[in-house]
N, CA, C and O atoms as a printed pandas DataFrame, in Angstrom:
     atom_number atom_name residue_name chain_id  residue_number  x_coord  y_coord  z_coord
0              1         N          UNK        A               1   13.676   11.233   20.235
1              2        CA          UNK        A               1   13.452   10.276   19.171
2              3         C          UNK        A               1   14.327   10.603   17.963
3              4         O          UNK        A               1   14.190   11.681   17.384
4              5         N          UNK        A               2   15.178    9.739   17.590
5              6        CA          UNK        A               2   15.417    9.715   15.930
6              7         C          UNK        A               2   14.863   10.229   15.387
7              8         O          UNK        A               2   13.685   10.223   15.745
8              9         N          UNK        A               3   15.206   11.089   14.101
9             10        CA          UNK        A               3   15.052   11.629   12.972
10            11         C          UNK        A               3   15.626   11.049   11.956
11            12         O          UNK        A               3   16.832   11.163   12.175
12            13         N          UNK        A               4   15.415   10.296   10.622
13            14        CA          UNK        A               4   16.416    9.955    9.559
14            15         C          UNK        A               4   15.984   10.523    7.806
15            16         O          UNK        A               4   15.008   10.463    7.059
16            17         N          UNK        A               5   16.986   10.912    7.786
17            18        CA          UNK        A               5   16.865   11.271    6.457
18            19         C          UNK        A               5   17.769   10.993    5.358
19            20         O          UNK        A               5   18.935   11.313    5.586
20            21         N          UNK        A               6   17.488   10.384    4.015
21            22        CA          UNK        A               6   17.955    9.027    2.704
22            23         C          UNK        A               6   18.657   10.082    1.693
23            24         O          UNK        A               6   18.248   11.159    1.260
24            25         N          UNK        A               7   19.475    9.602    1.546
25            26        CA          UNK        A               7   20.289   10.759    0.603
26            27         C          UNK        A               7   20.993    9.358   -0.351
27            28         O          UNK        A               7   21.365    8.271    0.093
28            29         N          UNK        A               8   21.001    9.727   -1.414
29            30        CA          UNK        A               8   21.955    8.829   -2.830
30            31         C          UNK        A               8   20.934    8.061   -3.544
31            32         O          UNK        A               8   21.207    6.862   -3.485
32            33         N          UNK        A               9   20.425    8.174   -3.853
33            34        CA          UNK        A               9   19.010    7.467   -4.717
34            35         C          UNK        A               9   19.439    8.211   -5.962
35            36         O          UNK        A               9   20.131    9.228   -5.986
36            37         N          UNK        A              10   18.789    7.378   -7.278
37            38        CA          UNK        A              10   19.500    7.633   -8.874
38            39         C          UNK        A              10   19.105    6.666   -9.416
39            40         O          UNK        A              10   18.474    5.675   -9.046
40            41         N          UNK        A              11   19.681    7.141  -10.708
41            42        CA          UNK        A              11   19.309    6.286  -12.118
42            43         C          UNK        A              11   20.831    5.397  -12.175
43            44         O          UNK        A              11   21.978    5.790  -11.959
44            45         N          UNK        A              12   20.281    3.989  -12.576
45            46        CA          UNK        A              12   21.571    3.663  -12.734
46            47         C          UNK        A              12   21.681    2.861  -13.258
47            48         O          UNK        A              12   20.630    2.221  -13.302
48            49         N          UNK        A              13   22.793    2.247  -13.998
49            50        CA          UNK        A              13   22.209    1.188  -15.077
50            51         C          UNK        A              13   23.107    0.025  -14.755
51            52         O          UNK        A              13   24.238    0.102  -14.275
52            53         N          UNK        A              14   22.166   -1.526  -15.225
53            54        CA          UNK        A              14   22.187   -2.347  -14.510
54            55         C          UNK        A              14   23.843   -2.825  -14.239
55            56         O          UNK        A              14   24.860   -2.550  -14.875
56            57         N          UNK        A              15   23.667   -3.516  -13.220
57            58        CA          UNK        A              15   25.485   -3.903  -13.193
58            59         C          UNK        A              15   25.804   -2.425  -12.466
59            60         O          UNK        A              15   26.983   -2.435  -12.817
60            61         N          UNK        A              16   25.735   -1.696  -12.041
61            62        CA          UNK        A              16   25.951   -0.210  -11.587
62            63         C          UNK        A              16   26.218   -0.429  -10.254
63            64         O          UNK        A              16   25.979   -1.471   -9.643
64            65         N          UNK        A              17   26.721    0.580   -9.814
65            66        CA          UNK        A              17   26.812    0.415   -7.744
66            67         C          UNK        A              17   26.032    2.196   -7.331
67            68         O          UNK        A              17   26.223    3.140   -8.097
68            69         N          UNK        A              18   25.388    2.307   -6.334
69            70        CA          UNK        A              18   25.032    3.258   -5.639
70            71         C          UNK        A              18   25.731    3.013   -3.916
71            72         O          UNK        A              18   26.190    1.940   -3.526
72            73         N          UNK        A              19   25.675    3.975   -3.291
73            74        CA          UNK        A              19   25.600    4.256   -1.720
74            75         C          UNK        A              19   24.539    5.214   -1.741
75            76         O          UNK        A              19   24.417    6.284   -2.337
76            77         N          UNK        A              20   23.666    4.473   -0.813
77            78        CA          UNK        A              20   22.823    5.423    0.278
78            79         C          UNK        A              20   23.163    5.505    1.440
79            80         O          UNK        A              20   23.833    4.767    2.162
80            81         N          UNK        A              21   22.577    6.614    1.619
81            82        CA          UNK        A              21   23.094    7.630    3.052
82            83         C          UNK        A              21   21.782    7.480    3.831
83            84         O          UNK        A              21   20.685    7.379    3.282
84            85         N          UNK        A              22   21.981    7.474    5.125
85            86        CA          UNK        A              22   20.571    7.443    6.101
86            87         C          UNK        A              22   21.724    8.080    7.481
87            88         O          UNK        A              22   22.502    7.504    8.242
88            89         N          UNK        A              23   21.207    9.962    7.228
89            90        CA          UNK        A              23   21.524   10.594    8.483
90            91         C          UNK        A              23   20.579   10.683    9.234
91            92         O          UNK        A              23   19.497   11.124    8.849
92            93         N          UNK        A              24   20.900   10.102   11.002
93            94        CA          UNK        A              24   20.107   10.046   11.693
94            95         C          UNK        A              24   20.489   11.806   13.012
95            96         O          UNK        A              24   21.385   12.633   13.181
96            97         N          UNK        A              25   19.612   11.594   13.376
97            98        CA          UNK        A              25   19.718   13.186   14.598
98            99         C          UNK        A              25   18.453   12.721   15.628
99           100         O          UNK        A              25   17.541   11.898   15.712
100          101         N          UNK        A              26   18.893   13.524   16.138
101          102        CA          UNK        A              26   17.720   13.901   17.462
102          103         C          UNK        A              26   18.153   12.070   18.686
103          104         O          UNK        A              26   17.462   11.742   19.650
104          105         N          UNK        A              27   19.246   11.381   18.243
105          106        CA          UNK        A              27   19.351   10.461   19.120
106          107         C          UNK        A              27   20.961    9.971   18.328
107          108         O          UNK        A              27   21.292   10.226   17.170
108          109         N          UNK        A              28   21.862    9.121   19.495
109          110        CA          UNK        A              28   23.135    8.770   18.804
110          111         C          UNK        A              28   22.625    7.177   18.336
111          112         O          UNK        A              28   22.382    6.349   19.214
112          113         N          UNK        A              29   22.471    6.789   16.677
113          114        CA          UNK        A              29   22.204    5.400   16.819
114          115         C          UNK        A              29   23.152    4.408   17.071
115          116         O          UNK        A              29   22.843    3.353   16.516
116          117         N          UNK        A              30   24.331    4.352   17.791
117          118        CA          UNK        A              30   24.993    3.344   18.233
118          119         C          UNK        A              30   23.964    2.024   19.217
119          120         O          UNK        A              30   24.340    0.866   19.399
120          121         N          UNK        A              31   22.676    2.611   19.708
121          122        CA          UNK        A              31   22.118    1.704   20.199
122          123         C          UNK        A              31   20.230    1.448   19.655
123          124         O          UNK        A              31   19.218    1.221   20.318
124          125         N          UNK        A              32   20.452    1.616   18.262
125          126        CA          UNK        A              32   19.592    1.553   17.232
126          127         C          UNK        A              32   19.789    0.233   16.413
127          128         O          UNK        A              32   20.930   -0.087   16.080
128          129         N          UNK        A              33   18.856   -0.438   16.123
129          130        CA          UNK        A              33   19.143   -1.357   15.176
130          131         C          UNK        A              33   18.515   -0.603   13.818
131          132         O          UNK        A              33   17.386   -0.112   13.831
132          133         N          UNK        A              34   19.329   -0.576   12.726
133          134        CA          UNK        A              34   19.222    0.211   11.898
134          135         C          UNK        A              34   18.946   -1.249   10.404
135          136         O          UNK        A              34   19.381   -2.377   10.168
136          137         N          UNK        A              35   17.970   -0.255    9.770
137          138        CA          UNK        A              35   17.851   -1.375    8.457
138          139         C          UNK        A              35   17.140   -0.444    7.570
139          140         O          UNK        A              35   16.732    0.694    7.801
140          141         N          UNK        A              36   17.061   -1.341    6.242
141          142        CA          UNK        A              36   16.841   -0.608    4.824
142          143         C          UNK        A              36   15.925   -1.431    4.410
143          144         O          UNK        A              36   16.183   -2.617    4.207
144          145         N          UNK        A              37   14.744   -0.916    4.231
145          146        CA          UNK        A              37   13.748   -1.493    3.663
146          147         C          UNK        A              37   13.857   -0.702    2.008
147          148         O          UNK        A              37   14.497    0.291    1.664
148          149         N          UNK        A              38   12.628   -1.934    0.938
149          150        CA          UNK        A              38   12.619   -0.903   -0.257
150          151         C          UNK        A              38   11.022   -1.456   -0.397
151          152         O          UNK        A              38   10.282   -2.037    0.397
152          153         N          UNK        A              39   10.851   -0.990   -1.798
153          154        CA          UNK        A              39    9.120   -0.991   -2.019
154          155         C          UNK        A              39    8.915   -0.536   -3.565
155          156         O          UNK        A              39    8.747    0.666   -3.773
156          157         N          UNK        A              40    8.919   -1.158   -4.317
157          158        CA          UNK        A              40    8.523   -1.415   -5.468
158          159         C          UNK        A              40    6.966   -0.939   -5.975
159          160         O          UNK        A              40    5.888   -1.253   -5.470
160          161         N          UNK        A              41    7.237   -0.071   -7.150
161          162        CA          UNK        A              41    5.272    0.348   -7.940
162          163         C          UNK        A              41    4.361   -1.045   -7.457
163          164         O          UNK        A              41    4.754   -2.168   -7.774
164          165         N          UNK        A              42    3.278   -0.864   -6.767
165          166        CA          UNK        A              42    2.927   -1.761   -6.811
166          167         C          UNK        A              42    2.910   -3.082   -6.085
167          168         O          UNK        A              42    2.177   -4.027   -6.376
168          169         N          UNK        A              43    3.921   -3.043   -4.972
169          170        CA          UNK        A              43    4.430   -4.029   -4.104
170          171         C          UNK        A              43    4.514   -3.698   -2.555
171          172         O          UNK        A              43    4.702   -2.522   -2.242
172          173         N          UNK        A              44    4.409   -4.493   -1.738
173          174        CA          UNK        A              44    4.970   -3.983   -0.070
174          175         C          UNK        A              44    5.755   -3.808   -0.383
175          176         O          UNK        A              44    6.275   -3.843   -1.498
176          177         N          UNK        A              45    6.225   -3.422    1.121
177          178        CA          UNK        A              45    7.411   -2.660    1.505
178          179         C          UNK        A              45    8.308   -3.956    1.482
179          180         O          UNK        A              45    7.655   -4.985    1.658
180          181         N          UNK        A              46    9.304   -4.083    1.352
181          182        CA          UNK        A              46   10.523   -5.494    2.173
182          183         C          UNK        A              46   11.245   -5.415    2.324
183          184         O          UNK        A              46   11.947   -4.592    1.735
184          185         N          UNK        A              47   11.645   -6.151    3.178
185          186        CA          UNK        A              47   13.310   -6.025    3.917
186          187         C          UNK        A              47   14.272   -6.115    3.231
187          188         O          UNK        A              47   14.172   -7.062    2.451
188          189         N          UNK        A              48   15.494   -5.378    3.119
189          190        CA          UNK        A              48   16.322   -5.859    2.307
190          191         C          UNK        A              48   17.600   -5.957    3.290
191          192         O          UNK        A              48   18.420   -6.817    2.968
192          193         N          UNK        A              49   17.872   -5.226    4.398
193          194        CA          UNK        A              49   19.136   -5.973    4.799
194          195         C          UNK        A              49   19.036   -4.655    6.245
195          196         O          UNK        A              49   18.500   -3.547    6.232
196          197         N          UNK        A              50   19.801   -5.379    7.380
197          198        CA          UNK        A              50   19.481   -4.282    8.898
198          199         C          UNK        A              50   20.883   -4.895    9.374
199          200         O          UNK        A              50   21.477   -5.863    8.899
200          201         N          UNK        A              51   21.223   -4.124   10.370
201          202        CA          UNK        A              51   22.600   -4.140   11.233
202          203         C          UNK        A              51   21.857   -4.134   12.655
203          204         O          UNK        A              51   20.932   -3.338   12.820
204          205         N          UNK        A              52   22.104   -4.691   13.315
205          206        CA          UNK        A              52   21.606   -4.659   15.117
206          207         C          UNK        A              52   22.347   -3.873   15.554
207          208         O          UNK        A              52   23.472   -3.826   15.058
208          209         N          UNK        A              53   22.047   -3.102   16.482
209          210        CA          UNK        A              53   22.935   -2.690   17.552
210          211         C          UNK        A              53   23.451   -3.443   18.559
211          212         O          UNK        A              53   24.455   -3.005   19.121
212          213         N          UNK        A              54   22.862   -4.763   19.008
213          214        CA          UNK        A              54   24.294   -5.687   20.125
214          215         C          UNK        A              54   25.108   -6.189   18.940
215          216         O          UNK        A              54   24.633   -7.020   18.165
216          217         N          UNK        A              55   26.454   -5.637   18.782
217          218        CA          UNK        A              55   27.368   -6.035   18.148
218          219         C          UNK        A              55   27.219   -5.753   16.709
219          220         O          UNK        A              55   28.106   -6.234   16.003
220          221         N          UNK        A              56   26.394   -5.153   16.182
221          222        CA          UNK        A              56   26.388   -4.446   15.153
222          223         C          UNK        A              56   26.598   -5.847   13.881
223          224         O          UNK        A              56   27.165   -5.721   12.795
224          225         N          UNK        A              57   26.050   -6.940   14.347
225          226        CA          UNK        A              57   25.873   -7.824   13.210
226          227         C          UNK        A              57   24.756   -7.562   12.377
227          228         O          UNK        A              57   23.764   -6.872   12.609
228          229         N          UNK        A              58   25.192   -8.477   10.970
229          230        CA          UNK        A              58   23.737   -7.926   10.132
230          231         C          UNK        A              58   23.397   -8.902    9.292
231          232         O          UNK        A              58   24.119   -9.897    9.348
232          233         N          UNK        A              59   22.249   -8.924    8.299
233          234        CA          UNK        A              59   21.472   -9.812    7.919
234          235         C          UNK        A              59   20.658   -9.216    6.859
235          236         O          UNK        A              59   20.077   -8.143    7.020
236          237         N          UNK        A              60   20.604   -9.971    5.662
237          238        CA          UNK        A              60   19.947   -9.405    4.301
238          239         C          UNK        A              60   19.184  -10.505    4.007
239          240         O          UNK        A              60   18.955  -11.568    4.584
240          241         N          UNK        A              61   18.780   -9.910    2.783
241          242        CA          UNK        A              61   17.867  -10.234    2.083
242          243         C          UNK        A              61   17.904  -11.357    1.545
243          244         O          UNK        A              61   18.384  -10.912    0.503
244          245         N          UNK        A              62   17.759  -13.158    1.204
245          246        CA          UNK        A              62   18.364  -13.578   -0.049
246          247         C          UNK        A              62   18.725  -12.585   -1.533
247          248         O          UNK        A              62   19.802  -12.605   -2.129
248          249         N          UNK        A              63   17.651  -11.844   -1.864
249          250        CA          UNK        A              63   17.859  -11.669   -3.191
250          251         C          UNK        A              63   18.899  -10.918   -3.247
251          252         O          UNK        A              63   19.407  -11.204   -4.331
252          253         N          UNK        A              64   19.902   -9.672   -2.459
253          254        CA          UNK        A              64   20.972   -9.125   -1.951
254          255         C          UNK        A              64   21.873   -9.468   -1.538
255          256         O          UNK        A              64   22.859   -8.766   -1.319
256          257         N          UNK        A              65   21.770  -10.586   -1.334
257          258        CA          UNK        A              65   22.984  -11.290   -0.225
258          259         C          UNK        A              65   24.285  -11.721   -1.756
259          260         O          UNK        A              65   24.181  -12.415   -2.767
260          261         N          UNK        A              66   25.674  -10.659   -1.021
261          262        CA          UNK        A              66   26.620  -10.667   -1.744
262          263         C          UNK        A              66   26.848   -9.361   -2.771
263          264         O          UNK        A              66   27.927   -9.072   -3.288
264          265         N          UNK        A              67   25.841   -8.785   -2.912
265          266        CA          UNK        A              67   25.865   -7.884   -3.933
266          267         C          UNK        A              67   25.267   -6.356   -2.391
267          268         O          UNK        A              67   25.802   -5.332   -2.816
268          269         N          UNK        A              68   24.771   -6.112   -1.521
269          270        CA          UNK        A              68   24.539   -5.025   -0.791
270          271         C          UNK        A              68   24.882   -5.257    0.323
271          272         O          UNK        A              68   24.490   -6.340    0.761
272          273         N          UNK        A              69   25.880   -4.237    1.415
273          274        CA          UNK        A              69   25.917   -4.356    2.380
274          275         C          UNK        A              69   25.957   -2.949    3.152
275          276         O          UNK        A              69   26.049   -1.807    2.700
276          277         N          UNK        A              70   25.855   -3.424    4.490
277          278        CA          UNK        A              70   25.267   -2.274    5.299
278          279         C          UNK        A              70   25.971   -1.612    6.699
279          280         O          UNK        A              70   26.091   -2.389    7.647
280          281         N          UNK        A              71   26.361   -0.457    6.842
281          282        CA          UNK        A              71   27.548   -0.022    7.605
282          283         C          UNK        A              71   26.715    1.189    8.163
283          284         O          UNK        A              71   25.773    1.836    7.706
284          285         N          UNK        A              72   27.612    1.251    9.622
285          286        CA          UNK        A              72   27.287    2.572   10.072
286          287         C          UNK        A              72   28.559    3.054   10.681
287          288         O          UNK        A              72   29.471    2.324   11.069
288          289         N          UNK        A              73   28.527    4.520   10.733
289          290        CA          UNK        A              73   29.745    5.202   11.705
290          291         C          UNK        A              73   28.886    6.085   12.295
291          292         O          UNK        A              73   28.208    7.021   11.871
292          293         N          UNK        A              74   29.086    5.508   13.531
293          294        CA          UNK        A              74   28.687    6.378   14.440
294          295         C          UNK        A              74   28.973    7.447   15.172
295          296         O          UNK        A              74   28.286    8.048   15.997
296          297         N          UNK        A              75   30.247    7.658   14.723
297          298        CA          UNK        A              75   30.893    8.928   14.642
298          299         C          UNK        A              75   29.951   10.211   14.054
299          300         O          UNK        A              75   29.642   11.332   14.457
300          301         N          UNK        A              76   29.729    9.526   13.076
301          302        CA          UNK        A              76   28.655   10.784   12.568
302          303         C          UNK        A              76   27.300   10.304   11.953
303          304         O          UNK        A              76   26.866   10.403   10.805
304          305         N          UNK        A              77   26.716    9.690   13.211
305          306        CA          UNK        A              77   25.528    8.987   12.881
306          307         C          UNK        A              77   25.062    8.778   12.135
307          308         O          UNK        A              77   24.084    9.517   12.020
308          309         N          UNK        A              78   25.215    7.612   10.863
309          310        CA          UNK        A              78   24.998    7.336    9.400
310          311         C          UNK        A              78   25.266    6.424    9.320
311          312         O          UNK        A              78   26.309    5.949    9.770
312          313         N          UNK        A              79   24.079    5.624    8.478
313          314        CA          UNK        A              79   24.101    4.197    8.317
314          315         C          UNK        A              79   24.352    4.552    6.741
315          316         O          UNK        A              79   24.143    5.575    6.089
316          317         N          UNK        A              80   24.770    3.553    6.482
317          318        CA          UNK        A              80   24.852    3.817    4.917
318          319         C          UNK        A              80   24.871    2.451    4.078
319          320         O          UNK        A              80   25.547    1.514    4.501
320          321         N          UNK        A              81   24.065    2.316    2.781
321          322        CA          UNK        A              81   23.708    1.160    2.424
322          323         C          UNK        A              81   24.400    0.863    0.994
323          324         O          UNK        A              81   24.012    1.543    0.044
324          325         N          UNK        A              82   25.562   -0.267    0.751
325          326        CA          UNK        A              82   26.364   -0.007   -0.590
326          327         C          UNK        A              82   25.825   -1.724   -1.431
327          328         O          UNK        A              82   25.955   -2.927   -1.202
328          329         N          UNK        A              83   25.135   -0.745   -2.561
329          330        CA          UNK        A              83   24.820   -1.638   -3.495
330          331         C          UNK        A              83   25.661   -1.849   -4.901
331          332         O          UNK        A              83   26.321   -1.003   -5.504
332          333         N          UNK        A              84   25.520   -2.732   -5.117
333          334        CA          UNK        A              84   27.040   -3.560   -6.437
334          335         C          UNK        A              84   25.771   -4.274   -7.009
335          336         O          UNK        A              84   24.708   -4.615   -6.490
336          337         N          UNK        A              85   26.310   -4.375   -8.343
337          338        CA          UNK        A              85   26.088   -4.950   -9.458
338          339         C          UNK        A              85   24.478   -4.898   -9.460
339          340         O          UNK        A              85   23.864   -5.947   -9.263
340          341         N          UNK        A              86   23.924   -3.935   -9.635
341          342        CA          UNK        A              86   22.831   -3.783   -9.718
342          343         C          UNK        A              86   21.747   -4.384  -10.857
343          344         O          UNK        A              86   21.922   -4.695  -12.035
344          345         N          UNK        A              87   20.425   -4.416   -9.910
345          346        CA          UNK        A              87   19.519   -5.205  -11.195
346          347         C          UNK        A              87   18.273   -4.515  -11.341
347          348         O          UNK        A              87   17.802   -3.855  -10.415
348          349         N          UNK        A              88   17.456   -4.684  -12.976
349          350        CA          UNK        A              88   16.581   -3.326  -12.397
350          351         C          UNK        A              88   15.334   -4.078  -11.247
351          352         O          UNK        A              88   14.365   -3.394  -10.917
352          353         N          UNK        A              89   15.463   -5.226  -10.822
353          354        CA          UNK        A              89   14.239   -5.742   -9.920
354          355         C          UNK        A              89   14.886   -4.859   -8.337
355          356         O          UNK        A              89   14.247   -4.812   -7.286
356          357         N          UNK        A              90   16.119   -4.307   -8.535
357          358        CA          UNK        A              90   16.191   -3.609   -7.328
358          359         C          UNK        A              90   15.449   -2.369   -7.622
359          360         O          UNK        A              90   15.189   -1.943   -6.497
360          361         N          UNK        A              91   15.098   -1.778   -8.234
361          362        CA          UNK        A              91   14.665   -0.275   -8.775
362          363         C          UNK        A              91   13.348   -0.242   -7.262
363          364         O          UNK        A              91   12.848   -1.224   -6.712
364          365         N          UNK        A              92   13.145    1.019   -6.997
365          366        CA          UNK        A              92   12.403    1.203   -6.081
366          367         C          UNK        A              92   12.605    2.363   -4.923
367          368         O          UNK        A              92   13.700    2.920   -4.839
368          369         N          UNK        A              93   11.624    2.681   -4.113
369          370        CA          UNK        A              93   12.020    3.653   -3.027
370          371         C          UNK        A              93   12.467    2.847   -1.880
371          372         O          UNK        A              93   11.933    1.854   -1.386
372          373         N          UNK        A              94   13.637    3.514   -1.523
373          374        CA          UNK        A              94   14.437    2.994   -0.621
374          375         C          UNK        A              94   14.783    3.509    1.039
375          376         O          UNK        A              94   15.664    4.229    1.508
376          377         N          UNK        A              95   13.545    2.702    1.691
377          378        CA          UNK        A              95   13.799    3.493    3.430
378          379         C          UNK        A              95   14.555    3.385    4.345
379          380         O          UNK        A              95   14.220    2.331    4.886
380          381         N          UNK        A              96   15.554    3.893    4.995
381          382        CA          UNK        A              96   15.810    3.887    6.295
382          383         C          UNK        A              96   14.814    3.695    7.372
383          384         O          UNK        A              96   13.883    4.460    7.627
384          385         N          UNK        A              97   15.168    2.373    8.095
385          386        CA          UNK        A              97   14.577    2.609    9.720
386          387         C          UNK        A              97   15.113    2.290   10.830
387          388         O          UNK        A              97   16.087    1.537   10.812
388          389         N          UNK        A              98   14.678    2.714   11.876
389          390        CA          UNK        A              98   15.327    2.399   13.466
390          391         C          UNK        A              98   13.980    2.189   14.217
391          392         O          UNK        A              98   12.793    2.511   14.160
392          393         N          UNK        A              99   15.197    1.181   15.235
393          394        CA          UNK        A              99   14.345    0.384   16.469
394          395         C          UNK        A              99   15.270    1.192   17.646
395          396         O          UNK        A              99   16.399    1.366   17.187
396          397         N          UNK        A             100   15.173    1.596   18.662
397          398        CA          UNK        A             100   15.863    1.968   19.728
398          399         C          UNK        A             100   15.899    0.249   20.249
399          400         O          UNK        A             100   14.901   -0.395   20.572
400          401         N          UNK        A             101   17.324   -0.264   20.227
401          402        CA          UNK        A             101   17.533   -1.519   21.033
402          403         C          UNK        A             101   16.258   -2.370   20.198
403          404         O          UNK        A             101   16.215   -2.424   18.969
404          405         N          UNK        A             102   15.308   -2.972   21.046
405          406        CA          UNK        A             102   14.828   -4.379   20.727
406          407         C          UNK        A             102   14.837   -5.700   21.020
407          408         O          UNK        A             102   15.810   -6.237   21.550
408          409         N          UNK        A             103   13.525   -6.463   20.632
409          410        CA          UNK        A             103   14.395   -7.481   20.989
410          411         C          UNK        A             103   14.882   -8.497   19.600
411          412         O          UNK        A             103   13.950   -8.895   18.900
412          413         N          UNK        A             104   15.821   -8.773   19.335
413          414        CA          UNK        A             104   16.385   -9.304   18.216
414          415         C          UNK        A             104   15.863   -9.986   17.724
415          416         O          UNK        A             104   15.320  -10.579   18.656
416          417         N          UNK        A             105   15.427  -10.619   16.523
417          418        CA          UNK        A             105   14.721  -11.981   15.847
418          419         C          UNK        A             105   13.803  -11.419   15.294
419          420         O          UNK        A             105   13.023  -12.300   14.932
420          421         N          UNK        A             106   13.505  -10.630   15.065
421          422        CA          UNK        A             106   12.179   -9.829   14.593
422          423         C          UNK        A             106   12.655   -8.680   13.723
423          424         O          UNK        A             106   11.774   -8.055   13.132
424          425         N          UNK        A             107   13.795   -8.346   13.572
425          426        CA          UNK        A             107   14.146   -7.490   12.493
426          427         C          UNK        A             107   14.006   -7.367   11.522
427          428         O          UNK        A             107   14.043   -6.227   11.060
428          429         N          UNK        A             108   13.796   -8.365   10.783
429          430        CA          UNK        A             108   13.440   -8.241    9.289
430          431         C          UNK        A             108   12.202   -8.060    8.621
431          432         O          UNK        A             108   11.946   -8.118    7.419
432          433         N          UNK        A             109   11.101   -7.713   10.107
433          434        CA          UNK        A             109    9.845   -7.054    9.577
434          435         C          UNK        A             109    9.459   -5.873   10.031
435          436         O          UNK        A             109    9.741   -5.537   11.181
436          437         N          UNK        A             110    8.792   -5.110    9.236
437          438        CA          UNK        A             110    8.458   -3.824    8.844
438          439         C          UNK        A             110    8.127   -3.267   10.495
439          440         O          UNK        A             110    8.881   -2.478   11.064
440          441         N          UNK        A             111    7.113   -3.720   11.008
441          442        CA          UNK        A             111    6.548   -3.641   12.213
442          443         C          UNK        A             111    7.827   -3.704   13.317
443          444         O          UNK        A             111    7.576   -3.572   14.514
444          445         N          UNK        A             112    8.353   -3.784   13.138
445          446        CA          UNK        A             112    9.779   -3.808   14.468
446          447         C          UNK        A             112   10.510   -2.452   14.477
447          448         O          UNK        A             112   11.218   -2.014   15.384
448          449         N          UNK        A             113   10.164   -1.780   13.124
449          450        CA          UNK        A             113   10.913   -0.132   13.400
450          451         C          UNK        A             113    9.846    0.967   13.352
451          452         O          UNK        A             113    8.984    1.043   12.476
452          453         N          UNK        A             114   10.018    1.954   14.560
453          454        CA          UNK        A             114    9.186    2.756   14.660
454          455         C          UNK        A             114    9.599    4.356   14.419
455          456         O          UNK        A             114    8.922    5.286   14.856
456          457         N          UNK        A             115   11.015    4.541   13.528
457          458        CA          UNK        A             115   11.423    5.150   12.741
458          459         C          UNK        A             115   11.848    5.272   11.367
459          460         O          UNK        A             115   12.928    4.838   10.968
460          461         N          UNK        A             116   10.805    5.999   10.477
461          462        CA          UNK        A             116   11.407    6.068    9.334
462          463         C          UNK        A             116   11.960    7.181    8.541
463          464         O          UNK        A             116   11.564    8.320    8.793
464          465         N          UNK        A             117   12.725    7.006    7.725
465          466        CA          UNK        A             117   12.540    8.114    6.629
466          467         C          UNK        A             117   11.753    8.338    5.708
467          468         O          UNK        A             117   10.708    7.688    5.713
468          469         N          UNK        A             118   11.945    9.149    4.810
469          470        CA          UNK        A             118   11.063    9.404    3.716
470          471         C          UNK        A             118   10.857    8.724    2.759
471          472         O          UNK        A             118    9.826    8.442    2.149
472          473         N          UNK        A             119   12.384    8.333    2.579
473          474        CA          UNK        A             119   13.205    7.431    1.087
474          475         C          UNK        A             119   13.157    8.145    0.466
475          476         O          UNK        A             119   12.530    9.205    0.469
476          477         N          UNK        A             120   14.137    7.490   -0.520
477          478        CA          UNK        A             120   14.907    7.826   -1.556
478          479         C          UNK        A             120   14.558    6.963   -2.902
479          480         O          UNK        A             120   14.439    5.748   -2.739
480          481         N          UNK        A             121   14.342    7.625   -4.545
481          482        CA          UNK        A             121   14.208    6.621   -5.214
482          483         C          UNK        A             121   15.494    5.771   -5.987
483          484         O          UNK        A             121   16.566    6.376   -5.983
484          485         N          UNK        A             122   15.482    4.893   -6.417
485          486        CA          UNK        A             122   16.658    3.906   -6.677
486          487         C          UNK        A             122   15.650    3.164   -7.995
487          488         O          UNK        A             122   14.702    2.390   -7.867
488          489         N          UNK        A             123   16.415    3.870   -9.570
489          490        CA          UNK        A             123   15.994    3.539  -10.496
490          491         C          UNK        A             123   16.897    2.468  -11.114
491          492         O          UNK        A             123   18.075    2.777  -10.936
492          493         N          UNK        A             124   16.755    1.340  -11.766
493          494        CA          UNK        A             124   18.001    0.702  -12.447
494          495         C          UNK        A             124   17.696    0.240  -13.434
495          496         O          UNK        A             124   16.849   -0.651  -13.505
496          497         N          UNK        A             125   18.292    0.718  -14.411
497          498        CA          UNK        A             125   17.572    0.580  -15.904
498          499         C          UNK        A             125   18.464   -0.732  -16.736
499          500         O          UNK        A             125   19.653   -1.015  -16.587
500          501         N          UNK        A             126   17.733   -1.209  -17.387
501          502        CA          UNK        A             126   17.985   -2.078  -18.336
502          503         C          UNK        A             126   18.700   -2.007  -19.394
503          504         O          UNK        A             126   18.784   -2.976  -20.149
């Protein structure tokens, strides 16, 4: 089974860019559908944007779409999540998860990955 662990979380002020890191082990995720959930004081968890593994297409969030996108090299198993022009309604803890394969159409809810990380926090100040 996968292991993942969130590295690049920070303070950052608005209009700002971060990369997060999500190193995975204990499996190669080239055949993982990999995604980034976040979760706000006070709020569920929600989707903010995942990459499939057939063909490694991907799919966000409206409120993200254009400003975060989402890459992996599987070379050295790491998905990594690059956010631009930041706002503080992004502020929040930020998870890595994996699905081994799947079946597609169902990615963008919580319940479809049965790997997570810990997260990382992602502050964005005003």
């Amino acid at each position: 089974q996968v292991q993942l662990v969130e590295f690049g979380g920070g303070l950052v002020q608005t209009g700002g860019s971060l990369r997060l890191s999500c190193a995975a082990s204990g499996a190669t995720i080239s055949s993982y559908t990999m995604a980034w959930f976040r979760q706000a004081p006070g709020k569920e968890r929600e989707f903010v944007i995942t990459s499939r593994w057939s063909g490694s297409s991907t799919s966000s969030a409206d409120s993200v779409k254009g400003r975060f996108t989402i890459s992996r090299d599987n070379a050295v198993n790491t998905v990594y999540l690059q956010m631009n022009s930041l706002k503080p309604e992004d502020t929040g803890v930020y998870y890595c998860a994996a699905r081994y394969r799947g079946v597609l159409g169902y990615e963008r809810g919580a319940t479809f990955y049965d790997r997570w990380g810990q997260g990382t926090q992602v502050t964005v100040s005003s």
